[in-house]
C-alpha positions in Angstrom: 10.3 12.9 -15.0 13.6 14.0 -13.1 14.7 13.5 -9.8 15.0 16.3 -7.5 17.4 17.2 -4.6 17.4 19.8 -1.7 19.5 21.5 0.0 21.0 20.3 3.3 18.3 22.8 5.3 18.0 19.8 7.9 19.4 16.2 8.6 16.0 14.7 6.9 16.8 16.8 3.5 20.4 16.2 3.3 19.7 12.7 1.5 16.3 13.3 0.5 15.1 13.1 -3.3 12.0 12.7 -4.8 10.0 13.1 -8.4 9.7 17.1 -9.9 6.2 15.3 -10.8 6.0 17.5 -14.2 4.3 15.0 -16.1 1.1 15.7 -13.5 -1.9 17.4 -15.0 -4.7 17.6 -12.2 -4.4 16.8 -8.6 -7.8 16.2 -8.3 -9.4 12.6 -9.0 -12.3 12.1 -11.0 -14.9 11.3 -7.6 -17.2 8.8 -9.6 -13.6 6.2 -10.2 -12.4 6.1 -6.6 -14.1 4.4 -3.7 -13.0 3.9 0.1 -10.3 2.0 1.0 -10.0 -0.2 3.9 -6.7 -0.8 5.6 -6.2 -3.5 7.6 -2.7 -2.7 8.8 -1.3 -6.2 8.4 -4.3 -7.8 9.8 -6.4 -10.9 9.0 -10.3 -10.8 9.1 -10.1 -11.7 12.4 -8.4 -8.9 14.0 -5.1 -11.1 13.9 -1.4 -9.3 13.2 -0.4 -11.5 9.8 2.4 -9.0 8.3 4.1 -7.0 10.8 5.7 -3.4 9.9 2.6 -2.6 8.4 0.1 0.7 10.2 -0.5 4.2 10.3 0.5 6.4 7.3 -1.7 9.1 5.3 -5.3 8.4 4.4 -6.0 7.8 1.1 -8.7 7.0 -1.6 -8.8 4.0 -4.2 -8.6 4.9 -7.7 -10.4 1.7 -9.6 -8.0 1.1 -12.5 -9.3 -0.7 -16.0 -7.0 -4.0 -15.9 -8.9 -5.6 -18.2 -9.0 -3.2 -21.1 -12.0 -4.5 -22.4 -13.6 -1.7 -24.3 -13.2 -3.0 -27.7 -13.5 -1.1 -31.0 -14.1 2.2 -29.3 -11.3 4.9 -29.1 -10.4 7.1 -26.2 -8.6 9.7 -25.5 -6.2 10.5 -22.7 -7.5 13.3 -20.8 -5.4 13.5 -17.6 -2.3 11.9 -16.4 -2.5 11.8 -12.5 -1.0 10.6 -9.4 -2.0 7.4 -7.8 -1.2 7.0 -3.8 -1.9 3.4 -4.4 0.7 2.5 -6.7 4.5 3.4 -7.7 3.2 4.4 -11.4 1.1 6.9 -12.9 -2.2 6.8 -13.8 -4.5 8.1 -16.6 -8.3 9.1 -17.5 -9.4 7.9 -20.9 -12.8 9.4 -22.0 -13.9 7.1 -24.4 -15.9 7.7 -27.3 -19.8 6.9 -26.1 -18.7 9.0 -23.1 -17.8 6.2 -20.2 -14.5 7.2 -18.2 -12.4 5.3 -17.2 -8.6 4.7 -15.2 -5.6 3.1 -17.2 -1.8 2.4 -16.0 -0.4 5.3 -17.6 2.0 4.0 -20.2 6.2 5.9 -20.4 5.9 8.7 -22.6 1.9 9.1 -23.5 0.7 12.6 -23.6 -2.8 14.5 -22.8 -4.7 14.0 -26.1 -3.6 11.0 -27.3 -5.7 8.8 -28.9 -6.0 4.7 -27.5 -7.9 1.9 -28.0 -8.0 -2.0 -27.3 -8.9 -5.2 -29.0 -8.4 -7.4 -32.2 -7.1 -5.2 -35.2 -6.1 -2.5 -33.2 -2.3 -0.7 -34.3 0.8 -2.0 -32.2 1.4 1.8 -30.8 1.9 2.9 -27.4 -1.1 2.4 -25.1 -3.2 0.2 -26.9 -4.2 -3.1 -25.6 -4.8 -6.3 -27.6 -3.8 -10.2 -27.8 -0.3 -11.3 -28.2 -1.3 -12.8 -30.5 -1.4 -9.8 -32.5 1.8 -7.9 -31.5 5.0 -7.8 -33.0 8.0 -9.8 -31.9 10.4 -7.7 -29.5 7.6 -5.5 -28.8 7.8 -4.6 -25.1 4.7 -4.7 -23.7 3.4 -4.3 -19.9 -0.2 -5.1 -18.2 -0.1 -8.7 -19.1 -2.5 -11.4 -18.3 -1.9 -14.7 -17.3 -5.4 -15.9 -18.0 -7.7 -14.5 -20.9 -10.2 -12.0 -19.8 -8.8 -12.1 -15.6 -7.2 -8.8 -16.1 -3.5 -7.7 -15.9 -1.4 -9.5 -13.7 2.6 -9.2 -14.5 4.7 -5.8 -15.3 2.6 -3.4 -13.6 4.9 -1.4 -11.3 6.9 1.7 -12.3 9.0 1.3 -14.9 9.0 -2.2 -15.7 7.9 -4.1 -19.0 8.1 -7.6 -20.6 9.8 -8.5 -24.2 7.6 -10.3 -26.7 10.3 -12.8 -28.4 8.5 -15.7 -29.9 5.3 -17.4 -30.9 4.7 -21.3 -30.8 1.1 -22.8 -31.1 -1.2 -20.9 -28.7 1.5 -19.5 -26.5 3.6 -16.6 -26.6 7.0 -16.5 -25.6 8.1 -13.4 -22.9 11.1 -12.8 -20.9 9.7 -10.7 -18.0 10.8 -7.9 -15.6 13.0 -10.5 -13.4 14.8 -12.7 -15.9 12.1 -15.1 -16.0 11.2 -16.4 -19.6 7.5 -18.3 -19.8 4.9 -19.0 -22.1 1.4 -16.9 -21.9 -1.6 -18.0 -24.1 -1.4 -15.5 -27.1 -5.3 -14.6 -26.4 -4.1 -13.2 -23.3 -4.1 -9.0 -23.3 -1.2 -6.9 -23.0 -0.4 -3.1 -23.5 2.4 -2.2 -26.0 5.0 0.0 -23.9 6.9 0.2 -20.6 5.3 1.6 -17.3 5.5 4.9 -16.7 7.6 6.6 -14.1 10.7 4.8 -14.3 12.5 7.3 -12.4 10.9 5.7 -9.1 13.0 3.3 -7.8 15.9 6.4 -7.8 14.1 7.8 -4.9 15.4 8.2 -1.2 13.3 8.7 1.6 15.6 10.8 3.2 14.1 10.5 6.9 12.4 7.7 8.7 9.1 9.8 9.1 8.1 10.0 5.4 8.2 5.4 5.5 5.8 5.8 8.2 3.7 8.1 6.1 3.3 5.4 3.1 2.1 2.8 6.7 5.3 1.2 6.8 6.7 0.6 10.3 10.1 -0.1 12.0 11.6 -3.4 11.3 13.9 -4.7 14.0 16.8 -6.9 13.2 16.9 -10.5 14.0 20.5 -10.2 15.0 19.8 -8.1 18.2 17.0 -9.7 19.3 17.3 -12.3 22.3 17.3 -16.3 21.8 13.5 -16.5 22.0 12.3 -13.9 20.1 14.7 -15.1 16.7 17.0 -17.8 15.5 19.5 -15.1 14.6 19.2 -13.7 18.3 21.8 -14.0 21.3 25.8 -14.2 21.6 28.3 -12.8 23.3 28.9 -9.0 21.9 28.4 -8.3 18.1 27.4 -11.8 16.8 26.7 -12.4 13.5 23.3 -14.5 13.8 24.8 -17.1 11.8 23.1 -18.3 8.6 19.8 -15.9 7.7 17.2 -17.1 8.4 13.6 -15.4 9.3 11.6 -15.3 12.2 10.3 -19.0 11.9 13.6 -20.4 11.0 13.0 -20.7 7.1 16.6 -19.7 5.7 16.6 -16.8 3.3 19.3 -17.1 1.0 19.3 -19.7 -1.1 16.6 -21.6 -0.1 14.1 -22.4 -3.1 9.9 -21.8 -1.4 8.0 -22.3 -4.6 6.4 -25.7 -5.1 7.7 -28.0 -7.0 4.3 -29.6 -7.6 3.0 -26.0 -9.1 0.5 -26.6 -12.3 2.1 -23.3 -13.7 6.0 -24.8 -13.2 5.3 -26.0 -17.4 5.1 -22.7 -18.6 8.6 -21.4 -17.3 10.6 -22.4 -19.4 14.2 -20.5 -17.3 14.1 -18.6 -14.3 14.6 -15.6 -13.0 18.1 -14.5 -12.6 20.0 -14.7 -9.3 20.7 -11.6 -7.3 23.5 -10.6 -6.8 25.1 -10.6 -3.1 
């Protein structure tokens, strides 16, 4: 997939881009794998605003996704590679061999007609499934679980993938998207290749309409807001704000939010990398 550009027609296209979306096959969803979805706009279940910046944008329909890949022994094929409104990557129809359909993360570089499967035994190749325990190491892999038979939990997005890079008792070692390296039991699941559409995060919106048609608001800075409303509020003229900080005063750079006390903390053995100011 490339990235496209237009031509300056208006001040919204001058710095626009977005995906030649070549690798598409269908447009239309199969109806029996997508069910309503329900937006809540930032809202709790009781009617209370919880995340702000979050309303309006297009309707759209849930496409139920196979995260657990639990259709062992039985081969499928790919039959369409299709958009998914829900999620940065693409998405795929496998028709499986006793006839059930069903909705896969659609893995970089897999074509209409190729063949899948998932479970013990199964070949290392691009879009099967099966336990760590099986796979090669400095595989990258994606769809990974953190618990045996919960479903895929880490490198999901577009474009991202994890790096199988050792094995010790019943966990697997695997340096993930963000720099983080942790042990996973090796009877945990994962899918051998990156995410497709890695040409996603080279996108640019171009105009402030087409963020409010993906339901994402305006966001206000703290910094020219007044005392009350934010810590970073208030001063004469331009004023920095002084040290970030968010809304309720909890400073954002820097300042460590996980845990320490986290049951999971054992299995991390280094973490992620630091970004870069």
């Amino acid at each position: 997939m490339a990235i496209k550009t237009y031509n300056p027609t208006t001040p919204g296209r001058r710095g626009m881009s977005s995906q030649d979306f070549d690798a598409i096959t269908t447009r239309k969803p199969l109806r029996s794998l997508v069910v309503t979805k329900r937006r809540g706009n930032g809202r709790n279940n009781q009617g209370r605003l919880t995340v702000r910046h979050k309303g309006g944008g297009h309707k759209q329909a849930y496409r139920v996704i196979d995260f657990k890949r639990n259709k062992h022994d039985v081969p499928g094929v790919i039959a369409t590679i299709e958009y998914d409104p829900n999620r940065s990557a693409r998405i795929a129809l496998v028709v499986y061999g006793d006839g059930e359909k069903r909705y896969i993360i659609a893995p970089n570089g897999i074509k209409v007609g190729q063949v899948i499967s998932s479970g013990p035994g199964v070949a290392p190749e691009i879009g099967n499934a099966l336990p760590l325990s099986e796979i090669p190491l400095g595989t990258l892999v994606h769809n990974i679980e953190l618990r045996p038979g919960h479903g895929a939990a880490m490198a999901r997005s577009a474009g991202t993938f994890a790096q199988l890079t050792a094995r010790e008792g019943d966990h697997a070692i695997l340096r993930l998207p963000s720099g983080e390296t942790r042990m996973v039991l090796v009877t945990c699941r994962a899918t051998v290749g990156t995410v497709s559409n890695p040409d996603h995060s080279l996108e640019s919106h171009g105009k402030a309409g087409r963020k409010r048609w993906l339901g994402r608001r305006p966001r206000t800075r703290g910094v020219v807001m007044n005392p009350v409303d934010h810590p970073m509020g208030g001063g004469e003229g331009r004023a920095s704000g002084g040290h970030p900080r968010s809304r309720k005063g909890v400073p954002a750079k820097g300042y460590k939010t996980r845990n320490p006390k986290k049951t999971t903390n054992k299995f991390i053995i280094e973490r992620r990398r630091k970004r870069k100011k």
